[in-house]
DSSP file (Angstrom, degrees, kcal/mol; ACC not computed):
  #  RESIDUE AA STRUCTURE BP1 BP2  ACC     N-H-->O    O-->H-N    N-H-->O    O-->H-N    TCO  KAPPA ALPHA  PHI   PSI    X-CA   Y-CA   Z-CA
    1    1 A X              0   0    0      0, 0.0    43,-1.4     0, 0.0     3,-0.1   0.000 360.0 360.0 360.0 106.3    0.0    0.0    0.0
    2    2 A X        +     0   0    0      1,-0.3    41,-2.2    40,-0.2     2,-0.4   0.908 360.0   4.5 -59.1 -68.3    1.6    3.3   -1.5
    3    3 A X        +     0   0    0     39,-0.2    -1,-0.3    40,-0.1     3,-0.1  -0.944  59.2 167.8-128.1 158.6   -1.0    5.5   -0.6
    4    4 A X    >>  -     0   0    0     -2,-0.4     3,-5.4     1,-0.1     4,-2.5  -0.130  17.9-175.4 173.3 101.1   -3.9    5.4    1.1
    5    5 A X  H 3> S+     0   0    0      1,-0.4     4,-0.9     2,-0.2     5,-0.1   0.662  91.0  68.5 -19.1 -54.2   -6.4    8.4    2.5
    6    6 A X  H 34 S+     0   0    0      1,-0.3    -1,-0.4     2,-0.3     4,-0.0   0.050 108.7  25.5-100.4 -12.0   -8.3    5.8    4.0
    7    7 A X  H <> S+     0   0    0     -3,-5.4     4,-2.9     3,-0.1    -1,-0.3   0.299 120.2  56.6-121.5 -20.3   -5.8    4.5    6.8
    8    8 A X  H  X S+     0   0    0     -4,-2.5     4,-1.5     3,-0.2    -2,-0.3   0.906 106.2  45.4 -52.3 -33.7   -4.3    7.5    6.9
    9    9 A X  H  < S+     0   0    0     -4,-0.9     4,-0.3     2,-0.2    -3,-0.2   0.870 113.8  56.8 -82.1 -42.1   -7.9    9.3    7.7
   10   10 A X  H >4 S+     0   0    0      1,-0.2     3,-1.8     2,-0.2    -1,-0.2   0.951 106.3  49.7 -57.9 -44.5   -8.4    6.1   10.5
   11   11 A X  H >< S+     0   0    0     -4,-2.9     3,-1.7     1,-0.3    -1,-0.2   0.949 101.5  60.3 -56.8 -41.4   -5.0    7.1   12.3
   12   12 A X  T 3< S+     0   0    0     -4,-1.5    -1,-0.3    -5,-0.3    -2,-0.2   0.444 108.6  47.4 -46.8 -16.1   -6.1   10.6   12.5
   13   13 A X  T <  S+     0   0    0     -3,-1.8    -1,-0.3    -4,-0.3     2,-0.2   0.060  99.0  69.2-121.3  28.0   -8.8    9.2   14.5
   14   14 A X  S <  S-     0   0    0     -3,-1.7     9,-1.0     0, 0.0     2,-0.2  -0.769  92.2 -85.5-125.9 168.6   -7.1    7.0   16.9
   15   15 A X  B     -A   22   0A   0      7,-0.3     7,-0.3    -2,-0.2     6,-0.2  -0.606  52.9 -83.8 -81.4 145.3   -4.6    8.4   20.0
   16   16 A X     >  -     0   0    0      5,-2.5     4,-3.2     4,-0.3     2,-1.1  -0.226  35.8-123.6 -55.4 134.9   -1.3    9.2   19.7
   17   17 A X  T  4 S+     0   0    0     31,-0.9    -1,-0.2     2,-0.2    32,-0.1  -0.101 104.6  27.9 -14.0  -4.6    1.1    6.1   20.0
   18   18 A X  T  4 S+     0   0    0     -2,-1.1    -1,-0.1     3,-0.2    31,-0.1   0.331 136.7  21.0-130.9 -76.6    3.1    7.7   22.9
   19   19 A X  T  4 S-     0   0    0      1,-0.1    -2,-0.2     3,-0.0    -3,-0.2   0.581  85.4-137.8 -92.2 -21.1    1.0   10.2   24.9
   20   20 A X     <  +     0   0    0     -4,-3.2    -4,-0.3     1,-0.2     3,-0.2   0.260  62.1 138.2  33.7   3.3   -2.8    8.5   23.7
   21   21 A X  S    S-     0   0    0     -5,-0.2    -5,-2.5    -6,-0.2    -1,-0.2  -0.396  76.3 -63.9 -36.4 161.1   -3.7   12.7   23.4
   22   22 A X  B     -A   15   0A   0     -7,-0.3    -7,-0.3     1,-0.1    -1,-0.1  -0.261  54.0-109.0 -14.1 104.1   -5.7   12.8   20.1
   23   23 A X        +     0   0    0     -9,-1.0    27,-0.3    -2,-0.2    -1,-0.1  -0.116  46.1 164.0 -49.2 151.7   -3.9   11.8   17.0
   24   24 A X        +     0   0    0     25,-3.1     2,-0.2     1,-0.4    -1,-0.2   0.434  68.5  32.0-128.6 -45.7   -3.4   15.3   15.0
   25   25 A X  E     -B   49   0B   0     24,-2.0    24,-2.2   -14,-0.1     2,-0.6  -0.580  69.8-136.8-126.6 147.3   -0.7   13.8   12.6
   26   26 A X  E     -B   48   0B   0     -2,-0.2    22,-0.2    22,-0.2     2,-0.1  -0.832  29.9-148.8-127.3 106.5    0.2   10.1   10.8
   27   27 A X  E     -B   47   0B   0     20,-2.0    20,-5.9    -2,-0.6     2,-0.7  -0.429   3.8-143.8 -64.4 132.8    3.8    9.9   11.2
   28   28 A X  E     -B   46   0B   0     18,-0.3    18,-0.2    -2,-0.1    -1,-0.1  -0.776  29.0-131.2 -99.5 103.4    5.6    7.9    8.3
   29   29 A X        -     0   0    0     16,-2.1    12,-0.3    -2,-0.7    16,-0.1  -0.307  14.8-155.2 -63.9-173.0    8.5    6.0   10.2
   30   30 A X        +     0   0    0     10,-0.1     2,-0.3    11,-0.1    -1,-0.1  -0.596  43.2 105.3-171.7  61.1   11.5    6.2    8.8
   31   31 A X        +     0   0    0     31,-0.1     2,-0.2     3,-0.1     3,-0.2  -0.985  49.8  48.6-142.5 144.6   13.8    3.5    9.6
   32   32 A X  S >  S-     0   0    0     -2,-0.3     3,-0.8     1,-0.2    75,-0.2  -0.605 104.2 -52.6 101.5-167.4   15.1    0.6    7.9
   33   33 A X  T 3  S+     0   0    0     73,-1.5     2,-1.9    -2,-0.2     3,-0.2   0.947 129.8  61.5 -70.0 -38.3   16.8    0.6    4.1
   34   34 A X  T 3  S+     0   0    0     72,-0.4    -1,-0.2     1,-0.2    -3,-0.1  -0.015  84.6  85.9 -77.0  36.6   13.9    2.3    2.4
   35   35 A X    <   +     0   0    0     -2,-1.9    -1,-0.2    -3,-0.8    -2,-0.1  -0.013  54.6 137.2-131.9  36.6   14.2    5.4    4.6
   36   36 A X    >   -     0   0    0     -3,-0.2     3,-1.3     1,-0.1    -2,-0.0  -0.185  66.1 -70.6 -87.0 175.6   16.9    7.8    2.8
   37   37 A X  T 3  S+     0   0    0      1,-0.2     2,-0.2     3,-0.0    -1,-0.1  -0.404 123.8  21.2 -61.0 135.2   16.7   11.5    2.4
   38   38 A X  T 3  S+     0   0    0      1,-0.2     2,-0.3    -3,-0.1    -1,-0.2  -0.298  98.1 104.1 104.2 -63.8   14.2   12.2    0.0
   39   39 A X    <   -     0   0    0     -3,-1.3     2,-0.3    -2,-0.2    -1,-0.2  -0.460  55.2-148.5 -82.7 130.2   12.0    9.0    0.1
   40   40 A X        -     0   0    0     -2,-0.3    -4,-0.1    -3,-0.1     2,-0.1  -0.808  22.2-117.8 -99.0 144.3    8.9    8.9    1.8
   41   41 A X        -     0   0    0     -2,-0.3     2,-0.3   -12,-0.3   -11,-0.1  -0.226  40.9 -98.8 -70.7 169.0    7.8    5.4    3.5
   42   42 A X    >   -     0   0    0     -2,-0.1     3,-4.2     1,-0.1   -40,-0.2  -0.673  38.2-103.5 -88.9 135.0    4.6    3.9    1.9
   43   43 A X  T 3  S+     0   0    0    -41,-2.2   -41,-0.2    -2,-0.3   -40,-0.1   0.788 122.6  75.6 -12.4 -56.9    1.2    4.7    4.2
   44   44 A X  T 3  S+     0   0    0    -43,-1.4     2,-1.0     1,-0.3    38,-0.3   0.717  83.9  61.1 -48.1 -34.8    1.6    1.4    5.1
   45   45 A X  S <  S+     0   0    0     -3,-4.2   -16,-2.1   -16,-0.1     2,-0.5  -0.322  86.3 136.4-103.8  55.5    4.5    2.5    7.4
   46   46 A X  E     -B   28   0B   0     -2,-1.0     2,-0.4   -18,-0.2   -18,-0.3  -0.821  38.2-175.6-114.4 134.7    2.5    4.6    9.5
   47   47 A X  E     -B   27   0B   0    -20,-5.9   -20,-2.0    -2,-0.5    31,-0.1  -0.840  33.8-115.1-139.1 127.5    1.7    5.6   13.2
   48   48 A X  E     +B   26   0B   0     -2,-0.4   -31,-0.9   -22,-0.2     2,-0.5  -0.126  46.9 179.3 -53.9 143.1   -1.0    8.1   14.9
   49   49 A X  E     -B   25   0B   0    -24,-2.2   -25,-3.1   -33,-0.2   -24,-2.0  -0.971  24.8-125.2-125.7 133.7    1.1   11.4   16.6
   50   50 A X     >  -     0   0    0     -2,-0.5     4,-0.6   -27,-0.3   -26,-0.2  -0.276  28.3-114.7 -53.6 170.6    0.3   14.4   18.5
   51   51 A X  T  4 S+     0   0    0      2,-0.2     4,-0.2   -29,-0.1   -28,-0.1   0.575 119.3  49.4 -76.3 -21.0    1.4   17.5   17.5
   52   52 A X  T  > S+     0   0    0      2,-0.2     4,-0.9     3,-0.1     3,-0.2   0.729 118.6  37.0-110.5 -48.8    3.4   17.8   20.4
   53   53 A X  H  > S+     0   0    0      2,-0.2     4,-1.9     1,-0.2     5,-0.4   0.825 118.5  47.5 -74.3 -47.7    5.1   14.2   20.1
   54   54 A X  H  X S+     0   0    0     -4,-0.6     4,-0.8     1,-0.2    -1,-0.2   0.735 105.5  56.9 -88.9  17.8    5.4   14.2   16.6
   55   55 A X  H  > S+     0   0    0     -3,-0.2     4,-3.0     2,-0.2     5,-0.4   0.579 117.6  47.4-126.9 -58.8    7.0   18.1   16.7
   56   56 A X  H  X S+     0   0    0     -4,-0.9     4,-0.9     1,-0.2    -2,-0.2   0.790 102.1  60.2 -77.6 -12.3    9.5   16.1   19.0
   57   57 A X  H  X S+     0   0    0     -4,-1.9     4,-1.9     2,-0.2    -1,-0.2   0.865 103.0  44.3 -68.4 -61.9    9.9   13.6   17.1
   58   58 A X  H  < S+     0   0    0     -4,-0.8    -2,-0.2    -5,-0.4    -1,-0.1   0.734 111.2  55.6 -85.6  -2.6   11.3   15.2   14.3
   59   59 A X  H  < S+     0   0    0     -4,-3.0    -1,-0.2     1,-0.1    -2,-0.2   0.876 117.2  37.4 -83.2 -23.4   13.8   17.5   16.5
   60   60 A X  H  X S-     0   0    0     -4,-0.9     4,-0.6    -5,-0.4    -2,-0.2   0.551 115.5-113.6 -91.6  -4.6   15.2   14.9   18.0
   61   61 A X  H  X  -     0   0    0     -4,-1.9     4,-2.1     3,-0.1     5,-0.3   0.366  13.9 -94.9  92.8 143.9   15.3   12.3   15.5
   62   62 A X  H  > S+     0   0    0      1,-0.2     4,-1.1     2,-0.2     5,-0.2   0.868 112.9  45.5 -39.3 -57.2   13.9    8.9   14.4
   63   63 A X  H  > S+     0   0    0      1,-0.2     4,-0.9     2,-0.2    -1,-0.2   0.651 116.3  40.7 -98.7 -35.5   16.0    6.8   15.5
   64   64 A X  H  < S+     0   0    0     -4,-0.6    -1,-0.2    -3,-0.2     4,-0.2   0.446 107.9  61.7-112.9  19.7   16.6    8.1   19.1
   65   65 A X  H  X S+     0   0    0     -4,-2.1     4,-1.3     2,-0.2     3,-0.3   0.799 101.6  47.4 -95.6  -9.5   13.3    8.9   19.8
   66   66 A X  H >< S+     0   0    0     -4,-1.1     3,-1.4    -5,-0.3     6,-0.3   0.946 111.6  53.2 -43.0 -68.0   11.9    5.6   19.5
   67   67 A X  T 3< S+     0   0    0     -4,-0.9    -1,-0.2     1,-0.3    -2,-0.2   0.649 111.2  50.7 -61.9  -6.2   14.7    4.4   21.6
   68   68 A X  T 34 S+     0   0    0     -3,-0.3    -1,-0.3    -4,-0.2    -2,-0.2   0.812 100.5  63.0 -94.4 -55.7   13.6    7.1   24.0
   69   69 A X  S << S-     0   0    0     -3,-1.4     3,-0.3    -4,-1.3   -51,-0.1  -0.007  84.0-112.0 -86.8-171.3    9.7    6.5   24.5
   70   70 A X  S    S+     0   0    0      1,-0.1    -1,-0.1   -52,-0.0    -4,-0.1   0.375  94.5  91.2-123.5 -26.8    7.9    3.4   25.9
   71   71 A X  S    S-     0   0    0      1,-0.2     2,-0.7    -5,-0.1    -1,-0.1   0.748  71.9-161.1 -56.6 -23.0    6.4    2.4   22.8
   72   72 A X        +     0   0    0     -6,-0.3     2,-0.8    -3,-0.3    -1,-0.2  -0.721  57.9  15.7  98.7-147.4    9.3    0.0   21.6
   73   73 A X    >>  -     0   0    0     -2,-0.7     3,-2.8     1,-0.1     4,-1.5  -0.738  68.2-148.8 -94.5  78.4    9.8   -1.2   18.0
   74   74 A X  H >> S+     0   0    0     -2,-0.8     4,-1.4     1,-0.3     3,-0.9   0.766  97.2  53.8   0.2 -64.5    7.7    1.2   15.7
   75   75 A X  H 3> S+     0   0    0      2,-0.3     4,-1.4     1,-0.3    -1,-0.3   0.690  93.2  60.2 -87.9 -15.4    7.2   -1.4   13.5
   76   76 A X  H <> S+     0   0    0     -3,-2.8     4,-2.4     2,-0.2    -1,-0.3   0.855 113.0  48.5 -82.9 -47.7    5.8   -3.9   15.9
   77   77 A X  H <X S+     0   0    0     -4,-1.5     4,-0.6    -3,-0.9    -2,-0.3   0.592 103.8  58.9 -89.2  -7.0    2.9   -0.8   16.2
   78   78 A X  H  X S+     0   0    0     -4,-1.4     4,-1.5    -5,-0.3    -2,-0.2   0.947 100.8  51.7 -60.6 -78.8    2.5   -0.5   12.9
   79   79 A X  H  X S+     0   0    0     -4,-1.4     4,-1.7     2,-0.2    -2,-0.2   0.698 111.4  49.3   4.9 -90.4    1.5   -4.0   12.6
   80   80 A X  H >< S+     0   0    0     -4,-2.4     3,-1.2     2,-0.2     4,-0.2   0.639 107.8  48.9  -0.1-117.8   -1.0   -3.3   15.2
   81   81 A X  H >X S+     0   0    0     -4,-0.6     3,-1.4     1,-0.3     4,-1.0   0.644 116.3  57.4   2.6 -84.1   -2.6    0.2   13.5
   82   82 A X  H >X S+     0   0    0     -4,-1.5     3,-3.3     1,-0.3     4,-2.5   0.741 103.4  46.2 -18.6 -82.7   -2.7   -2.4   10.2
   83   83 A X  H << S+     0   0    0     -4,-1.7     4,-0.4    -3,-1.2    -1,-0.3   0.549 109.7  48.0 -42.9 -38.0   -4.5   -4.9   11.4
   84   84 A X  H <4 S+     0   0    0     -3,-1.4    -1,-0.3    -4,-0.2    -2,-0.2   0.460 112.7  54.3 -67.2  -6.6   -7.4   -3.1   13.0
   85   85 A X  H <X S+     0   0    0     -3,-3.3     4,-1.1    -4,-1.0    -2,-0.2   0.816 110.2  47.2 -88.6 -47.7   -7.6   -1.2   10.0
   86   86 A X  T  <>S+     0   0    0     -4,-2.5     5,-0.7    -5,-0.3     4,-0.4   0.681 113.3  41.5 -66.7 -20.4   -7.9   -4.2    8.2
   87   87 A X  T  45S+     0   0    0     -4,-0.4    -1,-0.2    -5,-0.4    -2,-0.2   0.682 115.0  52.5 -99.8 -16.5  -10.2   -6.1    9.9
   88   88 A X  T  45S+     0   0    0      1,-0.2    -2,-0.2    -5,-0.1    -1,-0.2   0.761 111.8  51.6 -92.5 -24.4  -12.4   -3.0   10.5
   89   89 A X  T  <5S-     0   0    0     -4,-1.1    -2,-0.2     2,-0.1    -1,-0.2   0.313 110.3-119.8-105.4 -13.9  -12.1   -2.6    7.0
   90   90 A X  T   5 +     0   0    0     -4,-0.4    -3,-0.2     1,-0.2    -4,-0.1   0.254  55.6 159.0 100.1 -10.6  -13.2   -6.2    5.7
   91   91 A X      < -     0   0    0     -5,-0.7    -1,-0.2    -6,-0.2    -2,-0.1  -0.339  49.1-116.2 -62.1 132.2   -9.7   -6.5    4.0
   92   92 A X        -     0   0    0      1,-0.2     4,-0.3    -3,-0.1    -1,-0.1  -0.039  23.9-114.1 -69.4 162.9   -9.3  -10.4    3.6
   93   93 A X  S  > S+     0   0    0      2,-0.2     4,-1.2     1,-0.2     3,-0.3   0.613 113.5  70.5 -89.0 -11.7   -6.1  -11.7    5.9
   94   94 A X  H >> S+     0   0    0      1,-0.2     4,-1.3     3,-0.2     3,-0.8   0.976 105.8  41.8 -38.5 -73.8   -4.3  -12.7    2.7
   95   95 A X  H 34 S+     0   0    0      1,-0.2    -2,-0.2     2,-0.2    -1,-0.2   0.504 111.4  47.8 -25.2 -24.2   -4.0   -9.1    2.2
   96   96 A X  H >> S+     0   0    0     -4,-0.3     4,-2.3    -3,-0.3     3,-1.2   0.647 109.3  53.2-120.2 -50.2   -3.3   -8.0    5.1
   97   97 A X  H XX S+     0   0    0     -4,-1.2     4,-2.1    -3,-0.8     3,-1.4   0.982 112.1  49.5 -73.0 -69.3   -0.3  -10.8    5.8
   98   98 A X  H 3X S+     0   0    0     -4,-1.3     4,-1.0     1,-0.2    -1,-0.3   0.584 105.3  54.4 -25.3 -16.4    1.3   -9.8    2.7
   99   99 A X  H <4 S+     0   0    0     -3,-1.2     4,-0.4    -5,-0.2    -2,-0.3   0.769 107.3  48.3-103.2 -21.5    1.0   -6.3    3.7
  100  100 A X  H <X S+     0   0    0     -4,-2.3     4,-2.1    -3,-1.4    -2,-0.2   0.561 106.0  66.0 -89.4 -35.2    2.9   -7.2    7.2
  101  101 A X  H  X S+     0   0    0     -4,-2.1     4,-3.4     1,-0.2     5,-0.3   0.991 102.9  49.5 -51.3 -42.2    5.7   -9.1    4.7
  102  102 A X  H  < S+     0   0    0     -4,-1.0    -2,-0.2     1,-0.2    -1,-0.2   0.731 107.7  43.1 -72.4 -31.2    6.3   -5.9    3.6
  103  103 A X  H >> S+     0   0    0     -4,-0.4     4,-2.0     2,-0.2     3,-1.0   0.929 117.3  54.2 -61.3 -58.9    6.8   -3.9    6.9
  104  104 A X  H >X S+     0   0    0     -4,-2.1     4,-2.1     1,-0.3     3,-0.7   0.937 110.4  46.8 -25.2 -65.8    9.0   -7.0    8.0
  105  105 A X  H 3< S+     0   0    0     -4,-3.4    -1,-0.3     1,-0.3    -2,-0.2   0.537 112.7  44.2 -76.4  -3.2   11.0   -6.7    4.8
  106  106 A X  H <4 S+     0   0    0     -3,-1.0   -73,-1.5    -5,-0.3   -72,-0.4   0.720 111.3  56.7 -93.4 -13.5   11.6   -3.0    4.9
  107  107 A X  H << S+     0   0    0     -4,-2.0    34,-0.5    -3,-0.7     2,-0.2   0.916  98.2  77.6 -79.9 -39.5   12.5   -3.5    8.7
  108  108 A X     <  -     0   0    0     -4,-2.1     2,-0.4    -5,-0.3    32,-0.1  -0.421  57.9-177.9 -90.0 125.7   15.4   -6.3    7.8
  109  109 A X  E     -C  139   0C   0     30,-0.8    30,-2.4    -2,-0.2     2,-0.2  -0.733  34.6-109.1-112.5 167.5   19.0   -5.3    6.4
  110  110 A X  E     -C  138   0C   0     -2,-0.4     2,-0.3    28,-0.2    28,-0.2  -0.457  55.3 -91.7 -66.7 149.1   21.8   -7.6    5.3
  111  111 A X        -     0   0    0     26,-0.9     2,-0.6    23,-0.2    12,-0.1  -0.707  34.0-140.2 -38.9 120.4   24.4   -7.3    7.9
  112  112 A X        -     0   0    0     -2,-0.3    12,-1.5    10,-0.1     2,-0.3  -0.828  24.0-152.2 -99.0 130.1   27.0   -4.7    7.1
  113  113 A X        +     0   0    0     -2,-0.6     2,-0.2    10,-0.3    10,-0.1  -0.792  28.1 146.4-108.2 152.9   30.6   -6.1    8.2
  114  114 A X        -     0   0    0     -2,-0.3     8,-1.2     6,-0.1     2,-0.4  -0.700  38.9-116.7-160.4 179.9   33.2   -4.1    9.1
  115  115 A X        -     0   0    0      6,-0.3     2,-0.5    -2,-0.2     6,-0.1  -0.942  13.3-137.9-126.3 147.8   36.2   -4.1   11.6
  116  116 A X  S >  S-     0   0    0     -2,-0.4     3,-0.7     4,-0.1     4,-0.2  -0.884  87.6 -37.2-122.4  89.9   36.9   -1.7   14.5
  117  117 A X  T 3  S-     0   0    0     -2,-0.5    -1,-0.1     1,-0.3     0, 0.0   0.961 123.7 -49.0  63.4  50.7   41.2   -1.0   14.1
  118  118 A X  T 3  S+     0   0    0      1,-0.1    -1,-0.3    -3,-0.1     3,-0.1   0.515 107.0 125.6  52.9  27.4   41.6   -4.7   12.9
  119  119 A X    <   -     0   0    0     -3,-0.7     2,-0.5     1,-0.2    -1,-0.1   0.367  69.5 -48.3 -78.5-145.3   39.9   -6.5   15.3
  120  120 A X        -     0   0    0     -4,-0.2    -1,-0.2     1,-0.1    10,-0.2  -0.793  67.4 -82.5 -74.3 115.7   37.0   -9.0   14.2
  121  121 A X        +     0   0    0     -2,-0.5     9,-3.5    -6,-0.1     2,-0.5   0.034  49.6 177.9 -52.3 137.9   34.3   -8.4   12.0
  122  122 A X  B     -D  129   0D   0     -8,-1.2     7,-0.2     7,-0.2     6,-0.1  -0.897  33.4-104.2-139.4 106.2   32.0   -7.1   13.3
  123  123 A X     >  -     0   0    0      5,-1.0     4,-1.1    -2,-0.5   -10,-0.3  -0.061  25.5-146.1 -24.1 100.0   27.7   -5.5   11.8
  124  124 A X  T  4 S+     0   0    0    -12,-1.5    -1,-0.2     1,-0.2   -11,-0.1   0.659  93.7  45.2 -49.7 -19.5   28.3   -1.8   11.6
  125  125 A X  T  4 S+     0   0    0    -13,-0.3    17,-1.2    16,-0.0    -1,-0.2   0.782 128.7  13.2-108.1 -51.9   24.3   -2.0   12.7
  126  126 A X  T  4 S-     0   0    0     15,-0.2    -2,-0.1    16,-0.1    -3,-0.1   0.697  95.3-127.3-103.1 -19.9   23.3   -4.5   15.6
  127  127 A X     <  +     0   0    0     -4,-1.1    -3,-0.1    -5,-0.1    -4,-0.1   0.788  51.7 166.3  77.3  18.0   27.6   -4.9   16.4
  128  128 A X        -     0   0    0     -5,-0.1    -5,-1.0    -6,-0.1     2,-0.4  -0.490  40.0-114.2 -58.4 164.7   26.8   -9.0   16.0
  129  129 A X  B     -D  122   0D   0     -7,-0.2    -7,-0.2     1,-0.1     2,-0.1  -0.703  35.1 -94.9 -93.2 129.9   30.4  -10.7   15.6
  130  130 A X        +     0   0    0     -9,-3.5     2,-0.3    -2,-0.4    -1,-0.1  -0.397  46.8 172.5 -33.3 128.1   31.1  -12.4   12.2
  131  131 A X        -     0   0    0     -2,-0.1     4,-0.4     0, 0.0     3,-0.1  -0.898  45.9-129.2-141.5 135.1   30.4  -16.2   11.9
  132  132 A X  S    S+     0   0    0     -2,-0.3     4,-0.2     1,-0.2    -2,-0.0   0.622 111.2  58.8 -73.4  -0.3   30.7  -17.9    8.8
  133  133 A X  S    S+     0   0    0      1,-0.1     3,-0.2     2,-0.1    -1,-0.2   0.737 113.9  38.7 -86.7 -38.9   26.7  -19.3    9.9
  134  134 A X  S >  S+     0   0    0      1,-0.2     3,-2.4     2,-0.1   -23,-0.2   0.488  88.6 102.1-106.7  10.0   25.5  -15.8   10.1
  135  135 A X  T 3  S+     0   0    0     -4,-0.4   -24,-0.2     1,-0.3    -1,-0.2   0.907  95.0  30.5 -69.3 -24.3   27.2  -13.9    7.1
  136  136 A X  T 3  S+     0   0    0     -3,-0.2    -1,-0.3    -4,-0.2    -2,-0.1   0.249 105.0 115.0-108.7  26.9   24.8  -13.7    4.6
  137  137 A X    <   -     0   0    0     -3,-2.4   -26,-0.9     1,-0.1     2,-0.2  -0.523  69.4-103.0 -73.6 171.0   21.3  -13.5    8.0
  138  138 A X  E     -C  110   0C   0    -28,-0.2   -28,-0.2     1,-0.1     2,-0.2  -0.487  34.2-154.9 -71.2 147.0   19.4  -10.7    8.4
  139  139 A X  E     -C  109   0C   0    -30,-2.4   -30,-0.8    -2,-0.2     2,-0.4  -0.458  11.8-140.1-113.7-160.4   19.8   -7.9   11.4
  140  140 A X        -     0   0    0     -2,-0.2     2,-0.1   -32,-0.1   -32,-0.1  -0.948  33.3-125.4-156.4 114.1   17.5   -5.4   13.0
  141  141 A X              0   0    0    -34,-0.5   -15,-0.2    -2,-0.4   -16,-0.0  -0.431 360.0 360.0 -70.7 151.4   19.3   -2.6   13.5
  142  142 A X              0   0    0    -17,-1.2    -1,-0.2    -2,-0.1   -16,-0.1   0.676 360.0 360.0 -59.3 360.0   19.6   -0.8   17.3
C-alpha cells in the first residue's frame, strides 16, 4: 500500500502512540533501508502522533526517539494500527499478511561487516560478531 487516504484518515482518528492525546498527525516511520533523504515510507509504514510528540519527534530524530519512548519497536505498532484497520475494513487476511511481509522486509538489512582498528568483524548495525553461519542473516538494526 503506497497511498492510502483511508488509513491514513483512521490514524487521524485513533490516540497518539506515545502520549494517547488525540492523533493530529500520521507519522511515516522512517527506519530501515527504504528510509533515505528524500524517500517517503509507503502509508503502510504509519503511526497516529500528536502535534506535540510528533514536533518532537522530528527535532530529535527517528531513530533516538523511538529508543527514548515506551512504545518499543515502531514497526511492531505499525502492525497493530494495520490490522485493525484491516479487519475494520473487511480487508481479507491474505492481504493483510502480505501487507505485514512488507513492513517485515523493509524492517530487515543484510548485515553490514566491518572491523573496529583490525579487530573482528563485526555489523556496523546490531555490532553482531562475524560467523561464517550468520554472514549472509538478516539484522534489526539498534
Amino acid at each position: 500500500m503506497k497511498s492510502s487516504p483511508s488509513y491514513l484518515k483512521f490514524l487521524r482518528g485513533k490516540s497518539c502512540v506515545v502520549c494517547q492525546r488525540p492523533a493530529e498527525h500520521a507519522h511515516h516511520v522512517r527506519l530501515g533501508h527504504s528510509a533515505g533523504v528524500g524517500m517517503k515510507p509507503p502509508d503502510s509504514r504509519a503511526l497516529p502522533m500528536c502535534g506535540p510528540c510528533h514536533a518532537e519527534l522530528h527535532h530529535r530524530g527517528e531513530r533516538s526517539y523511538w529508543e527514548a519512548t515506551h512504545v518499543g519497536d515502531p514497526f511492531l505498532q505499525v502492525m497493530r494500527y494495520l490490522t485493525e484497520w484491516a479487519l475494520k475494513k473487511g480487508i481479507p487476511l491474505e492481504r493483510l499478511v502480505i501487507g505485514m511481509e512488507r513492513v517485515l522486509e523493509d524492517r530487515l538489512v543484510k548485515h553490514q561487516w566491518g572491523t573496529w582498528g583490525g579487530a573482528a568483524r563485526h555489523c556496523k548495525l546490531c555490532e553482531v560478531f562475524w560467523t561464517p553461519e550468520n554472514e549472509h542473516d538478516f539484522c534489526v538494526e539498534k
